[in-house]
Residue frames relative to the residue before (quaternion, step in Angstrom):
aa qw qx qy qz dx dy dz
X 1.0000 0.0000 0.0000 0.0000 0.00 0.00 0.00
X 0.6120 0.4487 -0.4118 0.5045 3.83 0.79 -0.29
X 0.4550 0.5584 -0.5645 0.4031 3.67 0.79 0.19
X 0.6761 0.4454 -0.2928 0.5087 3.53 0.53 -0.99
X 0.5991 0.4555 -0.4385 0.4912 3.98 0.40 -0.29
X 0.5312 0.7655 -0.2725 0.2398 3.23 0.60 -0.82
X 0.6845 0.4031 0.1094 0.5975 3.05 1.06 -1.86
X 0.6182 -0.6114 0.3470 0.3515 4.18 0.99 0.80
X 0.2171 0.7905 -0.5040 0.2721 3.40 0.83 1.04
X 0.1357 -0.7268 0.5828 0.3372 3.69 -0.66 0.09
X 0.2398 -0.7856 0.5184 0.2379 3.45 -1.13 0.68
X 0.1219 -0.8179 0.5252 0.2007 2.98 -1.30 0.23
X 0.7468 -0.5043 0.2806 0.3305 3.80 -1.54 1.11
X 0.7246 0.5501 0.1731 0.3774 2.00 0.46 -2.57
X 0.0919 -0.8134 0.5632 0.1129 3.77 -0.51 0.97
X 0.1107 -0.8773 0.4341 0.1723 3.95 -0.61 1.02
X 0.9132 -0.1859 0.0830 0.3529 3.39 -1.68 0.70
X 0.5301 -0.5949 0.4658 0.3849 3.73 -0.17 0.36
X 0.1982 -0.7645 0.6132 0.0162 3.74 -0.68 0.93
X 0.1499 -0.8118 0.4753 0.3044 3.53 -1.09 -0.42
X 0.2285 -0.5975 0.5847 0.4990 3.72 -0.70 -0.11
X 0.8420 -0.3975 0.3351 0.1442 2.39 -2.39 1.48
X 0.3193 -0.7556 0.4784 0.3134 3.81 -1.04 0.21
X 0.0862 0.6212 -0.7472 0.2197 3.29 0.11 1.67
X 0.5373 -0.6467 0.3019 0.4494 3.64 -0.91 -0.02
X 0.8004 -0.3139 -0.1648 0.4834 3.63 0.60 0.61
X 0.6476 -0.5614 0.4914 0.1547 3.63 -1.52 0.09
X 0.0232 -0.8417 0.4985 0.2062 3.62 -0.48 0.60
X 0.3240 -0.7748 0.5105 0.1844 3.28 -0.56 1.33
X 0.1908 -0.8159 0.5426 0.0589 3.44 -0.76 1.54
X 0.3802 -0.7379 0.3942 0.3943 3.64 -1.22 0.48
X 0.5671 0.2847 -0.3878 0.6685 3.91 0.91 0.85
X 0.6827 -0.3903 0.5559 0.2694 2.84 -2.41 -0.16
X 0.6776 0.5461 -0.1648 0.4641 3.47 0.48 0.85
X 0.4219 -0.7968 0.3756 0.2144 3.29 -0.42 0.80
X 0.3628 0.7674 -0.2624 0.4590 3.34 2.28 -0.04
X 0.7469 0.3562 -0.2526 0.5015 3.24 0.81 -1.48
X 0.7956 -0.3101 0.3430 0.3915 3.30 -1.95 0.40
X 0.3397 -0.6426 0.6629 0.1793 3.42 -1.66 0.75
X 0.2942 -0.6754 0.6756 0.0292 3.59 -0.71 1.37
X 0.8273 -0.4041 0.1599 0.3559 3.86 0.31 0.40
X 0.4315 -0.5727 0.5705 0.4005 4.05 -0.57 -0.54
X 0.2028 -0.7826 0.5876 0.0337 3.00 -2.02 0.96
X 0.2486 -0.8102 0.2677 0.4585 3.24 0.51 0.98
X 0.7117 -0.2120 0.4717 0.4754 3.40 -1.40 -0.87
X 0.8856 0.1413 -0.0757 0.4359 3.62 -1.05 1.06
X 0.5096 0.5283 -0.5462 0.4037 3.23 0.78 0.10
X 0.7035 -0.6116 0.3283 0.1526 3.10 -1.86 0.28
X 0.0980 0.9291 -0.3521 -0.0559 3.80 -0.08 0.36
X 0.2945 -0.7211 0.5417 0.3160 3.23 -0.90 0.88
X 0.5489 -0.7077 0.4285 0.1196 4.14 -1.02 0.69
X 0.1835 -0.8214 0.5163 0.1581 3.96 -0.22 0.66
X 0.7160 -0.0853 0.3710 0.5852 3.01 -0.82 -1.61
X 0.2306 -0.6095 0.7107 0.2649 3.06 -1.77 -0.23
X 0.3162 -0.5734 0.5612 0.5062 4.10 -0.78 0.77
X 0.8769 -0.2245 0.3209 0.2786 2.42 -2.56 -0.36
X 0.6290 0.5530 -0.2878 0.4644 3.91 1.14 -1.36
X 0.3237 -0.7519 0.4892 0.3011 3.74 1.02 -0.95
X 0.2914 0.7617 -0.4703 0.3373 3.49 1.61 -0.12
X 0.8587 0.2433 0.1193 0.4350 3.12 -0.16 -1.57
X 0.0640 -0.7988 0.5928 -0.0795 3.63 -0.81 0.79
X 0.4319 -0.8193 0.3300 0.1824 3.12 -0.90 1.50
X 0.2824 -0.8161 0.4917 0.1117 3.98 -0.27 0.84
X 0.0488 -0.6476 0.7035 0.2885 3.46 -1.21 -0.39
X 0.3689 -0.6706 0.5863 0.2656 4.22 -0.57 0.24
X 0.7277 -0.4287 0.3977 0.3585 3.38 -1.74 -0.26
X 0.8008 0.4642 -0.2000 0.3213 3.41 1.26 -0.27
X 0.5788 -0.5570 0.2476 0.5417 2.78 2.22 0.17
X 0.7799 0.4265 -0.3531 0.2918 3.57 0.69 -0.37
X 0.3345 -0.8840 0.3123 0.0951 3.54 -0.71 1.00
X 0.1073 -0.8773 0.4465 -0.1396 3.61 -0.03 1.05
X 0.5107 -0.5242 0.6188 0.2854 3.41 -1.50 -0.53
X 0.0765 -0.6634 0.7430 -0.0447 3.73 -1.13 1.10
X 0.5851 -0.3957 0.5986 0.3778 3.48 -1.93 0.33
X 0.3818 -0.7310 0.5220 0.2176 3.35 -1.08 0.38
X 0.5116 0.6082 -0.4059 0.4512 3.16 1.09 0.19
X 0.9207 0.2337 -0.1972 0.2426 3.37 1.03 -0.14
X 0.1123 0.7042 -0.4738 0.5167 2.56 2.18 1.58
X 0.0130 -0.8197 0.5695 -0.0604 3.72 -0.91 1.35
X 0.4408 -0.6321 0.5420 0.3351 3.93 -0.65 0.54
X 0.6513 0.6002 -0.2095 0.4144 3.66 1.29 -0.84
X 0.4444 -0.7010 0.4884 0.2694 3.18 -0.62 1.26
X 0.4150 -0.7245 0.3977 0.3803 3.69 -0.85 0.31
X 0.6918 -0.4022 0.3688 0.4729 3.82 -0.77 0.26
X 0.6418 0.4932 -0.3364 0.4813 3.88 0.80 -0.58
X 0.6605 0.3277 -0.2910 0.6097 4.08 1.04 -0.31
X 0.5602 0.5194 -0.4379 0.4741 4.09 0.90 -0.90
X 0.8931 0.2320 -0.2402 0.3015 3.46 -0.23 -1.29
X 0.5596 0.4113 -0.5334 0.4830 3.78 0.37 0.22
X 0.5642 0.5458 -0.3803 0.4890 4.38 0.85 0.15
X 0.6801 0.3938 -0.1413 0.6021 3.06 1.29 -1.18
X 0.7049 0.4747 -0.2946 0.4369 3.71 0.66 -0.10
X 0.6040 0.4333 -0.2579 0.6171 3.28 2.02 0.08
X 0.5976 0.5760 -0.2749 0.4853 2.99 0.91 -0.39
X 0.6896 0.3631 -0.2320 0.5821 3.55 1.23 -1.15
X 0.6017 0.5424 -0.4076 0.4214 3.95 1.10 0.39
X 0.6198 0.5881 -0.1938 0.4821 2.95 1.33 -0.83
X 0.7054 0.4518 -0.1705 0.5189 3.44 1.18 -1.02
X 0.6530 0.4830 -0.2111 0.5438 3.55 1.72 -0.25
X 0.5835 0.3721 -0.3603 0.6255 3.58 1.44 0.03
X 0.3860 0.6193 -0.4934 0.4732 3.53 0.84 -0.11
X 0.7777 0.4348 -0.2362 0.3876 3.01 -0.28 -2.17
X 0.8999 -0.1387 -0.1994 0.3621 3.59 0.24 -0.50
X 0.2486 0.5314 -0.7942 0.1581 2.73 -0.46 1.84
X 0.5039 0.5080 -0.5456 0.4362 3.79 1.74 -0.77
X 0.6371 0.5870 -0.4502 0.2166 3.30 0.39 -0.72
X 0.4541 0.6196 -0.3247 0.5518 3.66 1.27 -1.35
X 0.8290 0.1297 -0.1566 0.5210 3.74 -0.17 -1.30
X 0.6324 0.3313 -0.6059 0.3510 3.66 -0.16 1.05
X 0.3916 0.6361 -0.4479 0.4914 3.75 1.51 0.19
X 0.5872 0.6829 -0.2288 0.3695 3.59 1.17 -1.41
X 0.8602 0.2187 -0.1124 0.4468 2.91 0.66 -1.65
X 0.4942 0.4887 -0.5467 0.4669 3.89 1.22 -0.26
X 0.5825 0.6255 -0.4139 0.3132 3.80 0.71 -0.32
X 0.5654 0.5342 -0.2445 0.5790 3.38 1.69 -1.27
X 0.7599 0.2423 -0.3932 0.4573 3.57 -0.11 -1.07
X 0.5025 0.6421 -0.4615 0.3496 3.89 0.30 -0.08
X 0.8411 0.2033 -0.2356 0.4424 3.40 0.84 -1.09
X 0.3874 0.6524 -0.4762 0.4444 3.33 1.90 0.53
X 0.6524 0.2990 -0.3965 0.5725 3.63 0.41 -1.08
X 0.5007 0.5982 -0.5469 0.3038 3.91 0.07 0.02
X 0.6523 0.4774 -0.1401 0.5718 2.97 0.67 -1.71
X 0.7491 0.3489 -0.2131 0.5213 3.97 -0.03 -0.45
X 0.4955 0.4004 -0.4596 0.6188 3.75 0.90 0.03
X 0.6579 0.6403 -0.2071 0.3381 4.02 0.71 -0.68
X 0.5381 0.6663 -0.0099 0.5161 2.67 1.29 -1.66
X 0.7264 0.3077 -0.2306 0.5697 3.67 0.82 -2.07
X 0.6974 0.4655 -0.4215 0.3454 3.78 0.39 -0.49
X 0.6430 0.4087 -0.4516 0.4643 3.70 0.87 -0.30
X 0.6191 0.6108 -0.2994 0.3926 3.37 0.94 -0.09
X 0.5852 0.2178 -0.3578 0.6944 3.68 1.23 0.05
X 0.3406 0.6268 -0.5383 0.4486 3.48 0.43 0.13
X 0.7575 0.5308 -0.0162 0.3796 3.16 0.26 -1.88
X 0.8044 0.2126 0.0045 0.5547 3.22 0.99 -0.91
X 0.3299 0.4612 -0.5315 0.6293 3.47 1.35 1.41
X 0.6728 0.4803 -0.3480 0.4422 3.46 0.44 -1.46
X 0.7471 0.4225 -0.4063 0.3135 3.45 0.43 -0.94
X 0.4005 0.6477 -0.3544 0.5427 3.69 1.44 -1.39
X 0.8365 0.3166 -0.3413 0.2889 4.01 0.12 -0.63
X 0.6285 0.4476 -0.3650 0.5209 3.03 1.06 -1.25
X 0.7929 0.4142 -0.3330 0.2980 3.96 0.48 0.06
X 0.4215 0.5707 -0.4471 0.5448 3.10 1.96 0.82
X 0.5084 0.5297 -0.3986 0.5497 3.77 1.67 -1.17
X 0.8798 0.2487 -0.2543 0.3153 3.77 -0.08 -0.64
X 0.1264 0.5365 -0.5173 0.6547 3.71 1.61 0.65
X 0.8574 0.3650 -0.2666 0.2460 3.25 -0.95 -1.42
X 0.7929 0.3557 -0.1915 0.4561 3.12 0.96 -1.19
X 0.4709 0.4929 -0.5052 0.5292 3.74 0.93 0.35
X 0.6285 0.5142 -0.4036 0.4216 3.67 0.51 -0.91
X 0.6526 0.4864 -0.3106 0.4909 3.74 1.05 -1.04
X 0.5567 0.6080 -0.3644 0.4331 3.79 0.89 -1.30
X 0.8030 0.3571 -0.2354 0.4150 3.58 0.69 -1.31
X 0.5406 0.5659 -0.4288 0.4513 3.79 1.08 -0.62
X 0.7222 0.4334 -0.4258 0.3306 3.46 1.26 -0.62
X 0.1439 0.7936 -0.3845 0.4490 3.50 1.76 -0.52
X 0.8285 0.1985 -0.1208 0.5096 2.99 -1.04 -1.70
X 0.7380 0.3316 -0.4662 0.3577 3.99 -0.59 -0.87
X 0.5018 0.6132 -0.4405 0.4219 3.77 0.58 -0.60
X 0.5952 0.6511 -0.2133 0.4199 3.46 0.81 -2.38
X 0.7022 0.4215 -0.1628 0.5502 3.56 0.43 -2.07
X 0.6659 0.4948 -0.3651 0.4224 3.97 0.16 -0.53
X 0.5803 0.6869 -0.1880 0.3950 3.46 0.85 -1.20
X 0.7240 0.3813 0.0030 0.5749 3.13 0.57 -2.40
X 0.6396 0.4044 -0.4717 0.4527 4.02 1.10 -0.40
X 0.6092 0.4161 -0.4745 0.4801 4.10 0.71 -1.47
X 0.5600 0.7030 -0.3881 0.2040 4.27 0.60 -0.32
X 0.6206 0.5114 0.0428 0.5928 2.76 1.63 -1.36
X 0.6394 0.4496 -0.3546 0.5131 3.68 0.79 -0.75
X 0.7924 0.3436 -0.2372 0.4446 3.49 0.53 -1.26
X 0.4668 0.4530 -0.5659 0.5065 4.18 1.13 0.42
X 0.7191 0.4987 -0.3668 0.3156 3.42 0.75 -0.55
X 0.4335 0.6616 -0.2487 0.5591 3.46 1.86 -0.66
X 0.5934 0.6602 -0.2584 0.3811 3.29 0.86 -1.35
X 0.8963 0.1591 -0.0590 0.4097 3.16 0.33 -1.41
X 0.5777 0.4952 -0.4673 0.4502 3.36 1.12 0.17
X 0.6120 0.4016 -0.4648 0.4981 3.74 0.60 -0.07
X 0.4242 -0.7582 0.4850 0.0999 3.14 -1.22 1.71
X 0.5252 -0.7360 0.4057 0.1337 3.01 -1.33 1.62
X 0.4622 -0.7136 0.4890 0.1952 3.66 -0.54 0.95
X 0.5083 -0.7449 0.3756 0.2138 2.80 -0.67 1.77
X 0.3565 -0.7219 0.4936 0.3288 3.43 -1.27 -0.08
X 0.5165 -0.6200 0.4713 0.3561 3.48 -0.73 0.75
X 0.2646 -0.7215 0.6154 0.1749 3.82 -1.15 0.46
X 0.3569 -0.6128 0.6964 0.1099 3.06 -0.49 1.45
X 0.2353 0.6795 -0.6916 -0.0681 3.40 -0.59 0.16
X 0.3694 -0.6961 0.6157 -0.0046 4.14 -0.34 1.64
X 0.6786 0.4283 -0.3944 0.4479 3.87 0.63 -0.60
């Protein structure tokens, strides 16, 4: 590795986050910065990488691969972006997961339009035994209206009968002639 310092490399301490090469279909991983030096093999598309230095030109940036061996890539095809081969099986769970979701809300909003259905059923039921209810009452309180009015007409005609056999027989009274009294007369 001090061969590569050697030659105006910057180094670095501090190894960063695992990167990937770009999804062309693969990378040749050179041993310099440069497309001059020897080709140490191919990297495919998406694989993982851990990042070095970058030389002096910035072209080319130094990698290590999944297999341990460490080299030089173009730098153009070092990406922060996972490739589509790690995204979409995450994103294909993710869209299962979000699709058993959906219907179970679905399942339990079927549930509940079922519930409030046989609530407003039941309460459409409810309102009808309720005017029901409240005709019957409206009658039976026209039958007892009616029949107090009748109770009292009997009242009064009774009242008026009473106050008439009252009257007939004061009149009876006085027309039948009163029997005289004898006069003791003792003097």
């Amino acid at each position: 590795m001090s061969s590569f310092y050697s030659h105006g490399f910057q180094e670095s301490t501090t190894e960063q986050p695992s990167q990937y090469v770009r999804e062309d279909l693969f990378v040749f991983l050179h041993a310099g910065p440069g497309r001059n030096y020897r080709i140490l093999g191919s990297i495919d598309a998406g694989t993982a990488i851990t990042v070095g230095p970058r030389g002096s030109e910035s072209d080319f940036t130094q990698v290590t691969d999944d297999q341990g061996r460490e080299g030089w890539i173009e730098s153009r095809f070092v990406s922060d972006e996972a490739p589509s081969t790690l995204r979409i099986p995450a994103l294909e769970s993710a869209l299962e997961a979000s699709q058993s979701d959906a219907a179970t809300l679905a399942a339990e909003n079927t549930e509940l339009r079922q519930r409030v259905n046989q609530a407003e059923q039941q309460l459409a039921s409810v309102n009808e035994q309720l005017q029901l209810q409240n005709s019957e009452v409206a009658s039976l309180t026209a039958s007892l209206d009616k029949a107090d009015q009748d109770e009292q007409m009997r009242w009064f005609t009774r009242g008026g009968m009473v106050a008439g056999a009252g009257v007939l027989l004061g009149i009876l009274l006085m027309l039948i002639p009163k029997k005289r009294r004898r006069n003791s007369e003792w003097m």
